[in-house]
gemmi code that builds the backbone of each chain (N, CA, C; Angstrom):
import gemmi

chains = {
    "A": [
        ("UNK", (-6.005, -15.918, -10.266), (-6.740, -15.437, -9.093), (-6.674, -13.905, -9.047)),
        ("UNK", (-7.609, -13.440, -8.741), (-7.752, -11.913, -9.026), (-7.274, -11.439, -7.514)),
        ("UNK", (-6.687, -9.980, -7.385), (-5.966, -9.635, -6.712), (-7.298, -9.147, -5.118)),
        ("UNK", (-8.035, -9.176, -5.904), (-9.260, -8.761, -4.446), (-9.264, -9.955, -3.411)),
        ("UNK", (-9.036, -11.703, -4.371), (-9.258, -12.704, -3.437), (-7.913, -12.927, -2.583)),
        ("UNK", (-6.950, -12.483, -3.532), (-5.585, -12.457, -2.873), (-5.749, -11.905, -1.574)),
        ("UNK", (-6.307, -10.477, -1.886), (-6.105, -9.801, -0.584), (-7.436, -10.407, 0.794)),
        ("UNK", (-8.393, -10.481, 0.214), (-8.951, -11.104, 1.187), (-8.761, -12.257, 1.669)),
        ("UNK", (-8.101, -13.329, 0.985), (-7.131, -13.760, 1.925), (-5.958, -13.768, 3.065)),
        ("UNK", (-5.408, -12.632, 2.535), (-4.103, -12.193, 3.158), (-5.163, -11.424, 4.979)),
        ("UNK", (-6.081, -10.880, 4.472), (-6.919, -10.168, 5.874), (-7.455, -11.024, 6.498)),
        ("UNK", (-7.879, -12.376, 5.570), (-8.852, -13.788, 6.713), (-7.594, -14.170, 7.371)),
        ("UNK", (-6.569, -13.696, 6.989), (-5.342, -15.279, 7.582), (-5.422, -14.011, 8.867)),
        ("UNK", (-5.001, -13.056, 8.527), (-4.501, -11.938, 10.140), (-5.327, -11.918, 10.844)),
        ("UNK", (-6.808, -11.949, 10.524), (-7.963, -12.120, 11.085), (-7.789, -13.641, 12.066)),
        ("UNK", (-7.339, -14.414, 11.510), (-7.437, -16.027, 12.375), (-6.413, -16.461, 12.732)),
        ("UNK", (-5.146, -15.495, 12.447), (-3.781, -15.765, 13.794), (-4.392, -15.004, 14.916)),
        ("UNK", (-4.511, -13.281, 14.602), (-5.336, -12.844, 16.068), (-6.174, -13.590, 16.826)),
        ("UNK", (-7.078, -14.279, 16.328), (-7.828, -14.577, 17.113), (-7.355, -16.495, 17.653)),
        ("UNK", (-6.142, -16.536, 17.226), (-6.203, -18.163, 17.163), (-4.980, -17.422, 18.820)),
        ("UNK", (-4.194, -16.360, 18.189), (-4.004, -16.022, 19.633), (-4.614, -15.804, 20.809)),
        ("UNK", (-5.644, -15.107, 20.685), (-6.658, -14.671, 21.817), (-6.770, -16.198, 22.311)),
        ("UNK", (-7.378, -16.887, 21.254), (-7.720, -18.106, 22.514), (-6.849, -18.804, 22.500)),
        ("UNK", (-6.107, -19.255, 22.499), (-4.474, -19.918, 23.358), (-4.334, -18.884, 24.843)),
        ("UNK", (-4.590, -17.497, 24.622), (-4.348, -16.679, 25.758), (-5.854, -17.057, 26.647)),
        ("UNK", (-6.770, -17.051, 26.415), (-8.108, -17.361, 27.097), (-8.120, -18.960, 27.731)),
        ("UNK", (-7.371, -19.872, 26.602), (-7.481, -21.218, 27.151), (-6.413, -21.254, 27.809)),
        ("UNK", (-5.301, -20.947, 28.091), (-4.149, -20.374, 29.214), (-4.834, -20.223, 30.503)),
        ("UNK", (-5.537, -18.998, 30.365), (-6.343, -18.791, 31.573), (-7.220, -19.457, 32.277)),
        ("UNK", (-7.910, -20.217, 31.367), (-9.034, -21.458, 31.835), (-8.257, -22.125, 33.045)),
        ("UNK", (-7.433, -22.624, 31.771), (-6.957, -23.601, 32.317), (-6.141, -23.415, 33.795)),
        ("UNK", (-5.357, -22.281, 33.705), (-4.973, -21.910, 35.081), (-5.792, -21.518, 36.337)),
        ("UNK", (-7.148, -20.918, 35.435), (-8.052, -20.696, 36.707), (-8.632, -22.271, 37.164)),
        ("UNK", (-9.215, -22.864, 36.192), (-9.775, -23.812, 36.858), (-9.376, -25.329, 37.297)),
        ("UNK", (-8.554, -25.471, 36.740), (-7.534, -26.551, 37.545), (-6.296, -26.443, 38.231)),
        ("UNK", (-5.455, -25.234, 38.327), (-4.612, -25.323, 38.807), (-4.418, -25.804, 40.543)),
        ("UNK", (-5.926, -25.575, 40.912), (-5.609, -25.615, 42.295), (-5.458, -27.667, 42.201)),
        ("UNK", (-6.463, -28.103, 41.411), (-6.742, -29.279, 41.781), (-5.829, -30.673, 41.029)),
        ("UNK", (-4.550, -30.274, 40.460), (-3.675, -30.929, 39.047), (-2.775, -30.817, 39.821)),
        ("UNK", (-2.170, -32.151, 39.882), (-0.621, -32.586, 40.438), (-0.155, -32.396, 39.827)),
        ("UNK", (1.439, -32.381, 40.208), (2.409, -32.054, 39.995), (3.061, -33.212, 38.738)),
        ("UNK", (2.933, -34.429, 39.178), (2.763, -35.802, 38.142), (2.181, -35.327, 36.641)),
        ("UNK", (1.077, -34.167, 36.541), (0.511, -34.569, 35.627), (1.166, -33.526, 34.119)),
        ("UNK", (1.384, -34.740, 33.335), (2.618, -34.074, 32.299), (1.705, -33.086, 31.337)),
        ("UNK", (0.786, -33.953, 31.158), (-0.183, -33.360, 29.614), (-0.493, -31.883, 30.541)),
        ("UNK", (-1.077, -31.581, 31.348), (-1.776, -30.414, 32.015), (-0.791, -29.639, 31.852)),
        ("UNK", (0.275, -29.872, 31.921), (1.867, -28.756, 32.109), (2.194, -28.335, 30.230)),
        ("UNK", (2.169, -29.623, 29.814), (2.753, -29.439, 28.677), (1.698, -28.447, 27.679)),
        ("UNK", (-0.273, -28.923, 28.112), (-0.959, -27.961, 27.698), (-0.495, -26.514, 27.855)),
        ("UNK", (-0.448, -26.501, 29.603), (-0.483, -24.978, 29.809), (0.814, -24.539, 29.189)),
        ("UNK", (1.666, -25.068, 29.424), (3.127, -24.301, 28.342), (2.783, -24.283, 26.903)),
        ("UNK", (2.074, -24.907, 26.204), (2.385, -25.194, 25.031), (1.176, -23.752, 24.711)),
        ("UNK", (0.203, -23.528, 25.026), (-0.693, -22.260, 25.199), (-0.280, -21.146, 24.953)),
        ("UNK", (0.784, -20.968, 26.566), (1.332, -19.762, 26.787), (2.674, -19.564, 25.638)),
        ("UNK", (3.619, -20.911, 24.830), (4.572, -20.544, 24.309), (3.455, -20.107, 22.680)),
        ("UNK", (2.767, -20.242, 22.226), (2.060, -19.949, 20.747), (1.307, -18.406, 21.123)),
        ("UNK", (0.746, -18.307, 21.794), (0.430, -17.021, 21.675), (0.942, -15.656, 21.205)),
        ("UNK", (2.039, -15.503, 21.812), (2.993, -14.550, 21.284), (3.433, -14.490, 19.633)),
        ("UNK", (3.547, -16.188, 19.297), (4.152, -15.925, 17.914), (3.059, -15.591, 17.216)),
        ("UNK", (1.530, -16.138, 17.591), (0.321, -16.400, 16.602), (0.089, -14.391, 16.687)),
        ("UNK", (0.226, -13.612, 18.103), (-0.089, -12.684, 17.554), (0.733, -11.305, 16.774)),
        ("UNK", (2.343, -12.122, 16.897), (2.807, -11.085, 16.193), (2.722, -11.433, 14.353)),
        ("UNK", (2.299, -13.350, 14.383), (2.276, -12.976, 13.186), (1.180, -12.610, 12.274)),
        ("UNK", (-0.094, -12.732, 13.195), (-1.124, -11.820, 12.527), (-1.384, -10.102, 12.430)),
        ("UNK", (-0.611, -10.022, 13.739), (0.103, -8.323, 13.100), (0.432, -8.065, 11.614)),
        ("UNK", (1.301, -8.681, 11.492), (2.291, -8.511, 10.761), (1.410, -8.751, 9.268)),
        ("UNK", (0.602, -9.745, 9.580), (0.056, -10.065, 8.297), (-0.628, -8.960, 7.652)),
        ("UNK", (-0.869, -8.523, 9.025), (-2.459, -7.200, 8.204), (-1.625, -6.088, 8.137)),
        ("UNK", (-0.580, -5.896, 8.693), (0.454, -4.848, 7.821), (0.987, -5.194, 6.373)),
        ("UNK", (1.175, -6.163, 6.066), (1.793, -7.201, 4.967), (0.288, -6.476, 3.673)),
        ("UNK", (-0.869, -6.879, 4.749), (-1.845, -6.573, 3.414), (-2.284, -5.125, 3.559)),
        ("UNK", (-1.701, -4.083, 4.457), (-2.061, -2.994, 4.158), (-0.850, -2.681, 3.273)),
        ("UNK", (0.240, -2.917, 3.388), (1.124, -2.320, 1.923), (1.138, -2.903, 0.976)),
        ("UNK", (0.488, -4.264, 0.578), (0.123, -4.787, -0.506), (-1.046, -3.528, -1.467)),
        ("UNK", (-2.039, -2.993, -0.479), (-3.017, -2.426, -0.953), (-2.153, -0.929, -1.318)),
        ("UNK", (-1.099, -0.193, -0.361), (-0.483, 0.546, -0.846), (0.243, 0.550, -2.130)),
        ("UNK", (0.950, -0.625, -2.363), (1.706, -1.083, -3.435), (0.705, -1.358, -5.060)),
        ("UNK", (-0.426, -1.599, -4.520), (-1.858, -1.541, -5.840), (-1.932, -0.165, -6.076)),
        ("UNK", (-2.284, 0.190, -5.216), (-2.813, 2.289, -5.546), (-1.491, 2.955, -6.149)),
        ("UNK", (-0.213, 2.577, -5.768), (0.818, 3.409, -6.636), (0.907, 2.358, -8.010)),
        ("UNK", (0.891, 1.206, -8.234), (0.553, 0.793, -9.512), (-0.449, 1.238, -10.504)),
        ("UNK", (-1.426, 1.265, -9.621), (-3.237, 2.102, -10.496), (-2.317, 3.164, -10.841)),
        ("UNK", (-2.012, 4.180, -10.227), (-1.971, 5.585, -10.502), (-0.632, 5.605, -11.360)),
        ("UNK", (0.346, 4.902, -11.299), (1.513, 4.573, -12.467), (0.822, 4.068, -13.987)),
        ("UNK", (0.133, 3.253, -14.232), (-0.383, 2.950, -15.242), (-1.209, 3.585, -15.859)),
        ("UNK", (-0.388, 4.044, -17.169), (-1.302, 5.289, -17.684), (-2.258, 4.493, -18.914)),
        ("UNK", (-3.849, 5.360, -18.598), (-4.831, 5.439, -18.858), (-5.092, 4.636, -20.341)),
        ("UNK", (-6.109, 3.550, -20.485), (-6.031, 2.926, -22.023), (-6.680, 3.994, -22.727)),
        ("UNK", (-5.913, 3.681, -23.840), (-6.250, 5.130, -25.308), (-7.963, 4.693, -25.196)),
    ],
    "B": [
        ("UNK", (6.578, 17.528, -46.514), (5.925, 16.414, -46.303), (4.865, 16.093, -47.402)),
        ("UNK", (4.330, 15.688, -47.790), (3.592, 15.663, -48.886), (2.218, 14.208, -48.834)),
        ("UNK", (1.559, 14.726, -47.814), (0.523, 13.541, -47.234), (-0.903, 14.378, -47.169)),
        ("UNK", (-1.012, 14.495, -48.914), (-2.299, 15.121, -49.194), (-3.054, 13.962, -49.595)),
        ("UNK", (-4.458, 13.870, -49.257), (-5.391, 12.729, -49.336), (-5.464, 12.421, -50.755)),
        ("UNK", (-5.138, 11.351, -51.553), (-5.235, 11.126, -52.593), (-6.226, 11.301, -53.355)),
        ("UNK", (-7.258, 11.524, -52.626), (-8.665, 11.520, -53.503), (-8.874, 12.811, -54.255)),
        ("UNK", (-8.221, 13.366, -53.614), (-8.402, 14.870, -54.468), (-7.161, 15.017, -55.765)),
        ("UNK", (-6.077, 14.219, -55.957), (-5.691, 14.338, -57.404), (-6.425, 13.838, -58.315)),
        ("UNK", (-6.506, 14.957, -59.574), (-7.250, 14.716, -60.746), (-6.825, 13.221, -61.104)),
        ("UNK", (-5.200, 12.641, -60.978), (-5.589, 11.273, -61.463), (-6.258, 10.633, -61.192)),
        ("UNK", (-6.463, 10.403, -60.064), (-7.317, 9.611, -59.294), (-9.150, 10.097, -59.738)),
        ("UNK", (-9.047, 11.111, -60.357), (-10.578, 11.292, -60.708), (-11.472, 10.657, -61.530)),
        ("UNK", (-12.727, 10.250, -61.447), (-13.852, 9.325, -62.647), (-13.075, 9.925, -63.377)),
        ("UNK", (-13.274, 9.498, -64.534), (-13.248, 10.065, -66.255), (-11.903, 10.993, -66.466)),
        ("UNK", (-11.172, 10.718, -65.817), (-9.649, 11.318, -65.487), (-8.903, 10.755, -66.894)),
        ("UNK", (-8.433, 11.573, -68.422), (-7.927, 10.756, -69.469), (-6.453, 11.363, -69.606)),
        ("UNK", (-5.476, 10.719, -69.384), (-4.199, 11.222, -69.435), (-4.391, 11.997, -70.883)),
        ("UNK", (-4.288, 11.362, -72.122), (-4.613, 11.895, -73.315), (-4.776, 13.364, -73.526)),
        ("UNK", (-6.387, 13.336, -72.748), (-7.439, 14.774, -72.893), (-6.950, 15.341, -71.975)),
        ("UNK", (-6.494, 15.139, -70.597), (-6.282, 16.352, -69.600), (-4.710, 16.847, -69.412)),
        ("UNK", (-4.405, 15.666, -70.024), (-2.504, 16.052, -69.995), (-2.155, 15.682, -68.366)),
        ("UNK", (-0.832, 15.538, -67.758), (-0.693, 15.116, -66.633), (-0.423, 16.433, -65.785)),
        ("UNK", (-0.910, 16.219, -65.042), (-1.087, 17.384, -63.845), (-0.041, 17.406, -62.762)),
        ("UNK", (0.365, 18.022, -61.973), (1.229, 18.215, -60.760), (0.329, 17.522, -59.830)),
        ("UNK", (0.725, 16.622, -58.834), (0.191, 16.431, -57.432), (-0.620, 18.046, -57.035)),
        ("UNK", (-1.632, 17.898, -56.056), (-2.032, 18.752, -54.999), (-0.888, 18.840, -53.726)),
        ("UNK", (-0.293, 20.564, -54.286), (0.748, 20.363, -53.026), (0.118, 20.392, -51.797)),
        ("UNK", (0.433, 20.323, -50.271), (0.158, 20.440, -49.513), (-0.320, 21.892, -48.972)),
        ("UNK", (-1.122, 22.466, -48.558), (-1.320, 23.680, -48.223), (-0.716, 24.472, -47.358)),
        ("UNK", (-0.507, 23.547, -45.876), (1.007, 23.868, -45.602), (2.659, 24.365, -46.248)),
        ("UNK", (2.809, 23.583, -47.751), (3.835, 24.114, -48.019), (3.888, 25.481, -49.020)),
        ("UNK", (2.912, 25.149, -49.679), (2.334, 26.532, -50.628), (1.714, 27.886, -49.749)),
        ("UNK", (1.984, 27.777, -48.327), (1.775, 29.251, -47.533), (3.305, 29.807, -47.280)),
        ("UNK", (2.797, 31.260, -47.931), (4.275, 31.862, -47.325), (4.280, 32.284, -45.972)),
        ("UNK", (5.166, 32.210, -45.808), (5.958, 32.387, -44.270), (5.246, 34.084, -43.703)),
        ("UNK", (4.743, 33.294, -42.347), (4.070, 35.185, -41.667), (5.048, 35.767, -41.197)),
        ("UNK", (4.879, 36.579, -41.303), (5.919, 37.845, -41.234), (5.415, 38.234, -39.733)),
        ("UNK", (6.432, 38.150, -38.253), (5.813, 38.107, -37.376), (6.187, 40.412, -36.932)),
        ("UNK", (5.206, 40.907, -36.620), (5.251, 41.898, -36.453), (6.408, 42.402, -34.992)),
        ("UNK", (7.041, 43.471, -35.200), (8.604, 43.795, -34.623), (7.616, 43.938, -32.702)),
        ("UNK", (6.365, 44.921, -32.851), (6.287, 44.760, -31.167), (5.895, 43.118, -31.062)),
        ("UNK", (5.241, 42.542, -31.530), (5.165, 40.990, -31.051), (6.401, 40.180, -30.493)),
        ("UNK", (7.473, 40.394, -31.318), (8.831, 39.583, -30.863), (9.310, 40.582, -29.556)),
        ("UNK", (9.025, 41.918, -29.480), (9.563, 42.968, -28.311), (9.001, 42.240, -27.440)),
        ("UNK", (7.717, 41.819, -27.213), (7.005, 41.233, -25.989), (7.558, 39.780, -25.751)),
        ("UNK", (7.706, 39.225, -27.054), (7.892, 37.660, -26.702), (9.662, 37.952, -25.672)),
        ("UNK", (10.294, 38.307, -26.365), (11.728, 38.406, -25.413), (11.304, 38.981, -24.271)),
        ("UNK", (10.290, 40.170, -23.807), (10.400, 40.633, -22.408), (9.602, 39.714, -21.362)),
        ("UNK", (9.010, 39.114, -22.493), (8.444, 37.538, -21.318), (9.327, 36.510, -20.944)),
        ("UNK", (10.397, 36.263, -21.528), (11.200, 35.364, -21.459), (10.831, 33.956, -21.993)),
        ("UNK", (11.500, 32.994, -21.915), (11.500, 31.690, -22.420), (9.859, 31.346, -21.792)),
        ("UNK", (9.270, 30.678, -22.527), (7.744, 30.245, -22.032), (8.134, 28.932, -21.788)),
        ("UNK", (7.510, 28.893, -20.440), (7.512, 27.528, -19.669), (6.596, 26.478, -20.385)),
        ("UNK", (7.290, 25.075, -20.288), (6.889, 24.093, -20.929), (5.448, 23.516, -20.014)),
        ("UNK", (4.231, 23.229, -20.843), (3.236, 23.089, -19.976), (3.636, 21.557, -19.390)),
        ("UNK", (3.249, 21.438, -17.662), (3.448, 20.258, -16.843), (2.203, 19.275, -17.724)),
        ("UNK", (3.045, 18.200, -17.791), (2.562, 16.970, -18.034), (1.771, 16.753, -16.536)),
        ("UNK", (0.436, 16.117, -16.769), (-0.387, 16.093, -15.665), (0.212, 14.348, -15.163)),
        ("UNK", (1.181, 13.507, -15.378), (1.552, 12.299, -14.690), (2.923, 12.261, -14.335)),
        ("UNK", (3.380, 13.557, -14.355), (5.124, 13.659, -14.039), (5.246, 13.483, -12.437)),
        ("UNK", (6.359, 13.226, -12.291), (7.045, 12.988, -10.800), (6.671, 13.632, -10.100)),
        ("UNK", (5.693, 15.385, -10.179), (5.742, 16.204, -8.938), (4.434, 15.674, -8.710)),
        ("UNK", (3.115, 15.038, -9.619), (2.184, 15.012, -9.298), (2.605, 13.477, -8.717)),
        ("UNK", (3.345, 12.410, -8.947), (3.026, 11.461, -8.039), (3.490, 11.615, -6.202)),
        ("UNK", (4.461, 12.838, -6.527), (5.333, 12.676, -5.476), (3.691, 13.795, -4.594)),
        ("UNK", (3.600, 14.521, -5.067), (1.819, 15.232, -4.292), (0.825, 14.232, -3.728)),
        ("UNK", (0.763, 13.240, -4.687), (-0.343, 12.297, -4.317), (-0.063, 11.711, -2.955)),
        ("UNK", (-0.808, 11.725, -2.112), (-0.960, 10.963, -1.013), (-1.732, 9.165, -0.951)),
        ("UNK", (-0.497, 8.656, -0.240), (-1.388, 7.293, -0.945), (-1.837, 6.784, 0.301)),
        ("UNK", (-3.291, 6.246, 0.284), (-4.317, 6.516, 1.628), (-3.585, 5.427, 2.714)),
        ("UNK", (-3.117, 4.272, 1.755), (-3.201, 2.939, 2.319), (-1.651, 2.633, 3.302)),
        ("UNK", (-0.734, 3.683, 2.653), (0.841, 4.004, 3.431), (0.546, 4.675, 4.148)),
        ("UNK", (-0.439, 5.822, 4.080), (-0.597, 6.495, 5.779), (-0.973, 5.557, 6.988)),
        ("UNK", (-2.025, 4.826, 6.075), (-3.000, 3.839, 7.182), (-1.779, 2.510, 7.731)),
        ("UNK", (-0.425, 2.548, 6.637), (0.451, 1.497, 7.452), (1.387, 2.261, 8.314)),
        ("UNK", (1.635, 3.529, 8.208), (2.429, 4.041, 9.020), (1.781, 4.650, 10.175)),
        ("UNK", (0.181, 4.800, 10.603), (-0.483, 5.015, 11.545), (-1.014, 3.905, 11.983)),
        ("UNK", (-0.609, 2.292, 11.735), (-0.827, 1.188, 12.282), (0.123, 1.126, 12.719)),
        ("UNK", (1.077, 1.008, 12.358), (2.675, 0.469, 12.970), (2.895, 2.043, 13.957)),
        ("UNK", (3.074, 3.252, 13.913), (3.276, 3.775, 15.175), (2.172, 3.409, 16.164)),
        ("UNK", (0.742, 2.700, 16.114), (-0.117, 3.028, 17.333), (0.437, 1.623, 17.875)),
        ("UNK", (1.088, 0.385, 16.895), (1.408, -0.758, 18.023), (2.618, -0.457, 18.821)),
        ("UNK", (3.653, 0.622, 18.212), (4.502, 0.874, 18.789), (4.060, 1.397, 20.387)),
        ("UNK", (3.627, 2.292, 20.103), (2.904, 3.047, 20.715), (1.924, 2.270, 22.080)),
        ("UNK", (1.153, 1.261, 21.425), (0.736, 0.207, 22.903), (1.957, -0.734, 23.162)),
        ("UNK", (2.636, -1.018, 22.623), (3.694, -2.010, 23.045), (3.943, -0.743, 24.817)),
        ("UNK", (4.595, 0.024, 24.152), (5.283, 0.835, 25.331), (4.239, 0.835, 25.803)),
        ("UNK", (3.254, 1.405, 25.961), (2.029, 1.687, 27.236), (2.029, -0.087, 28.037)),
        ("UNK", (1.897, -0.886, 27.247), (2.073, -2.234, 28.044), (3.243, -2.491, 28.617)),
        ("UNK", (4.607, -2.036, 28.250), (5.766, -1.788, 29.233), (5.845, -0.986, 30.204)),
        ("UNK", (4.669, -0.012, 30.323), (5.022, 1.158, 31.202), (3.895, 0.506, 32.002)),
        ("UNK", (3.006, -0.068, 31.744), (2.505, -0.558, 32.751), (2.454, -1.687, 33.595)),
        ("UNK", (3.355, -2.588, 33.208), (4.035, -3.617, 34.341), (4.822, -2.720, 34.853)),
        ("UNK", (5.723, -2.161, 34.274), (6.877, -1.391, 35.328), (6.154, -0.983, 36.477)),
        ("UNK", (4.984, -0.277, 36.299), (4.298, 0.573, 37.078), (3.833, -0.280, 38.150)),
        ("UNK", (3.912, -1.977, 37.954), (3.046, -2.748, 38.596), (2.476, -4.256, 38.541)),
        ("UNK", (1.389, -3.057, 37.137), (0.621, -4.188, 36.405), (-0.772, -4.769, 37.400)),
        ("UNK", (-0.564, -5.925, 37.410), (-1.767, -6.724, 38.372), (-1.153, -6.915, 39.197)),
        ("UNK", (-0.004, -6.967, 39.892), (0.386, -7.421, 41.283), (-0.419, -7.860, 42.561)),
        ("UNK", (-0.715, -6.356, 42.464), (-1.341, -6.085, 43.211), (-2.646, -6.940, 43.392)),
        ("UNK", (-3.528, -6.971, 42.239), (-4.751, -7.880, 42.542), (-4.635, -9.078, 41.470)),
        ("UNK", (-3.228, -9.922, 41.578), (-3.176, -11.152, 40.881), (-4.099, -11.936, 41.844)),
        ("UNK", (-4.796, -12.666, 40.931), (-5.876, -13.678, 41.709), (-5.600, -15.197, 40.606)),
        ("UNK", (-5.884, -16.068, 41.314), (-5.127, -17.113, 40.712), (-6.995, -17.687, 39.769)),
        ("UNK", (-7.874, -17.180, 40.902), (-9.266, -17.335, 40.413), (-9.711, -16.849, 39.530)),
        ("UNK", (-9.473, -15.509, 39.082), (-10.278, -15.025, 38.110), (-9.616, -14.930, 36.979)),
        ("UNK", (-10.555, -15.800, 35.639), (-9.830, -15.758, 34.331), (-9.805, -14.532, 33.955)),
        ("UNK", (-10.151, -13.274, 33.980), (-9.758, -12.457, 33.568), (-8.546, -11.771, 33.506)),
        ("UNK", (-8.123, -11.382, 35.146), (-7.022, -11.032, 35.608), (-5.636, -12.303, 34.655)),
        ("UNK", (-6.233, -13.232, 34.394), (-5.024, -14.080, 34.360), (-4.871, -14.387, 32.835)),
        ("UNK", (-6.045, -13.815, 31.816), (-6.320, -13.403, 30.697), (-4.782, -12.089, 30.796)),
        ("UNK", (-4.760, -11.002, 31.659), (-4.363, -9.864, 31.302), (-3.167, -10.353, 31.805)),
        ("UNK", (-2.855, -10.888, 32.674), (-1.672, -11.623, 33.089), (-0.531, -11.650, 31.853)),
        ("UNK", (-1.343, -12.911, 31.223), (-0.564, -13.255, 30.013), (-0.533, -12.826, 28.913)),
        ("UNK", (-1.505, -11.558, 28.479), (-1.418, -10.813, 27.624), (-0.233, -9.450, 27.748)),
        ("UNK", (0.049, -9.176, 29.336), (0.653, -7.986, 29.785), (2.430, -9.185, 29.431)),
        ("UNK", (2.610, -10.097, 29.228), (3.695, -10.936, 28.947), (4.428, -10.718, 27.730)),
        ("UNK", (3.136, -11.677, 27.196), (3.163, -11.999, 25.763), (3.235, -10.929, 24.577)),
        ("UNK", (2.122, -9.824, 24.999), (2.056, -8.309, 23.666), (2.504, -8.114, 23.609)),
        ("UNK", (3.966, -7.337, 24.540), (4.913, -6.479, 24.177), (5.925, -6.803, 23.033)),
        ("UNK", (6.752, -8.056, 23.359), (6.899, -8.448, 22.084), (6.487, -8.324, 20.624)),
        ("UNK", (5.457, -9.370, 20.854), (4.562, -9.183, 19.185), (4.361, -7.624, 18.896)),
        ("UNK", (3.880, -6.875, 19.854), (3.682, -5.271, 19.257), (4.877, -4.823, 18.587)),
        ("UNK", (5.682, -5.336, 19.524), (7.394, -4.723, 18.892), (7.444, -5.004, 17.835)),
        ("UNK", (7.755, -5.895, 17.349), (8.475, -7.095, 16.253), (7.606, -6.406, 15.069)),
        ("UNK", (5.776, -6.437, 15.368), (5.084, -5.659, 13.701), (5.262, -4.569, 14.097)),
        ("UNK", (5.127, -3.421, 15.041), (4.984, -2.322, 14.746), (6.472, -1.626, 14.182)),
        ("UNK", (7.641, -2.454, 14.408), (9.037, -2.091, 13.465), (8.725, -2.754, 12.246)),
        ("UNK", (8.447, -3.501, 12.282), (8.382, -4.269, 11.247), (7.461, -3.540, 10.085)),
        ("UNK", (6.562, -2.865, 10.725), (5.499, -2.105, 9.670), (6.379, -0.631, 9.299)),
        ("UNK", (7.068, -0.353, 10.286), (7.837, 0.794, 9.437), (8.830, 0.749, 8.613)),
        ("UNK", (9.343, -0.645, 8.787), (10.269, -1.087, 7.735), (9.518, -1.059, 6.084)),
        ("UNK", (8.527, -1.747, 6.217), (7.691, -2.017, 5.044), (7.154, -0.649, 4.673)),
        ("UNK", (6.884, 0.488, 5.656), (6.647, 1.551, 5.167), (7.637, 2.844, 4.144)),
        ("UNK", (9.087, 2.399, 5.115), (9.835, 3.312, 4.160), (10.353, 2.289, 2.918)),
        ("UNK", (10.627, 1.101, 2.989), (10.375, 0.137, 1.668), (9.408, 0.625, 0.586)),
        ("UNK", (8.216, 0.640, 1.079), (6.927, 1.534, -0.197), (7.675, 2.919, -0.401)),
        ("UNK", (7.868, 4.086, 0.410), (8.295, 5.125, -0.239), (9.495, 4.890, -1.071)),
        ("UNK", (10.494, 3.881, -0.464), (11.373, 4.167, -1.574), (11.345, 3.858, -2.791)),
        ("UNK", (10.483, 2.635, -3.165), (9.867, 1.874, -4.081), (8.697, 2.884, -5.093)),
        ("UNK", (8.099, 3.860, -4.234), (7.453, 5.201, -4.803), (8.605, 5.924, -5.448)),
        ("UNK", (9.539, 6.142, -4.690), (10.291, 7.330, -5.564), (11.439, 6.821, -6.581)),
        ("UNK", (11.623, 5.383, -6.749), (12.488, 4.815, -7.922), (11.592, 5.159, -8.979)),
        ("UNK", (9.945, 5.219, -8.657), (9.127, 4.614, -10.103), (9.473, 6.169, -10.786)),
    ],
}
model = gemmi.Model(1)
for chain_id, residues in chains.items():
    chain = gemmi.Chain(chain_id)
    for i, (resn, *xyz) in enumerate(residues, 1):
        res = gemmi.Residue()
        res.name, res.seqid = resn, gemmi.SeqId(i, " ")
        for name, pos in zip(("N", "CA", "C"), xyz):
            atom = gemmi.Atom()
            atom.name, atom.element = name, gemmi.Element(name[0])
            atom.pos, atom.b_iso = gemmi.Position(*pos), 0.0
            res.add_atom(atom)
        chain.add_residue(res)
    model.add_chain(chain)
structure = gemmi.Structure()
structure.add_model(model)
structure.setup_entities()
């Protein structure tokens, strides 16, 4: 696998934790705006949704941070290789 | 050294007859059959008042990698200080408050920022150290090579 698909992989994945965060944080909100007034206290799944929302967000967006830092020094770590490898005769 | 092109000894020539031409000496090298130049007395006066002549820089030695700027370590060390950098602005602004003031239980937005003013600070933390870790990792990894 050539190192371009590598990396554009490594940018789709940071690309789709960010955003897999955003909406856990958006469906958080839904969900709190629009049922909270009208969802008993009984009801387990509605609770366990809204927790289970609010506990993934945080990890999904630090680890798509992290990812697209991961592939910006990957791309650093290519350019000092290019420029180490001296020139074919 | 004696790495004169063979083609030019008479043995090696058409119609070359040991017999008729008798055997010949190799073609010495032209290099070794020059006598030595006689270097003139002001030439060496100048060469000593110049001193030792500096060895010309190899254009891939250590000072030129250590010059090179590499685009993609700036761009990780100006990612990782700007999350640093919003992490705190998102700490300084709950301290300050935040939505308190106009928490509304109605509007997804407010409750969008709610849980983002929670949740970011963390994650900003965790990559934006985390990216400077990986950043002085590359330099040091630059200056072993």
């Amino acid at each position: 696998m050539k190192n371009t698909v590598r990396l554009g992989a490594l940018w789709l994945l940071a690309a789709l934790l960010v955003a897999g965060s955003g909406a856990s944080s958006l469906g958080y909100a839904v969900l709190l705006t629009e049922r909270l007034a009208s969802v008993s206290a009984n009801d387990t799944g509605f609770w366990q949704l809204l927790n289970g929302l609010s506990m993934v967000t945080m990890p999904l967006l630090a680890a798509g941070l992290l990812t697209a830092l991961i592939a910006l020094a990957t791309h650093a770590a290519l350019w000092d290789r290019e420029r180490a490898t001296p020139p074919e005769p | 050294m004696t790495d004169v092109d063979p083609r030019f000894d008479p043995v090696f020539q058409r119609g070359y007859d040991p017999d008729r031409h008798g055997t010949t000496d190799r073609i010495e090298p032209v290099a070794e059959r020059a006598a030595p130049v006689e270097v003139p007395a002001f030439a060496r006066t100048a060469e000593r008042a110049a001193g030792p002549t500096p060895e010309p820089r190899q254009p891939d030695d250590g000072l030129d990698r250590e010059g090179a700027r590499n685009p993609w370590r700036l761009a990780l060390l100006l990612a990782s200080l700007g999350l640093l950098f919003a992490a705190g602005l998102f700490m300084w602004w709950m301290l300050g408050g935040g939505l308190n003031g106009q928490a509304s239980q109605s509007d997804v937005l407010v409750n969008v920022l709610q849980n983002l003013s929670y949740q970011a600070p963390p994650a900003l933390l965790i990559a934006g150290f985390s990216g400077l870790a990986m950043w002085l990792g590359l330099g040091a990894l630059g200056q072993r090579r």
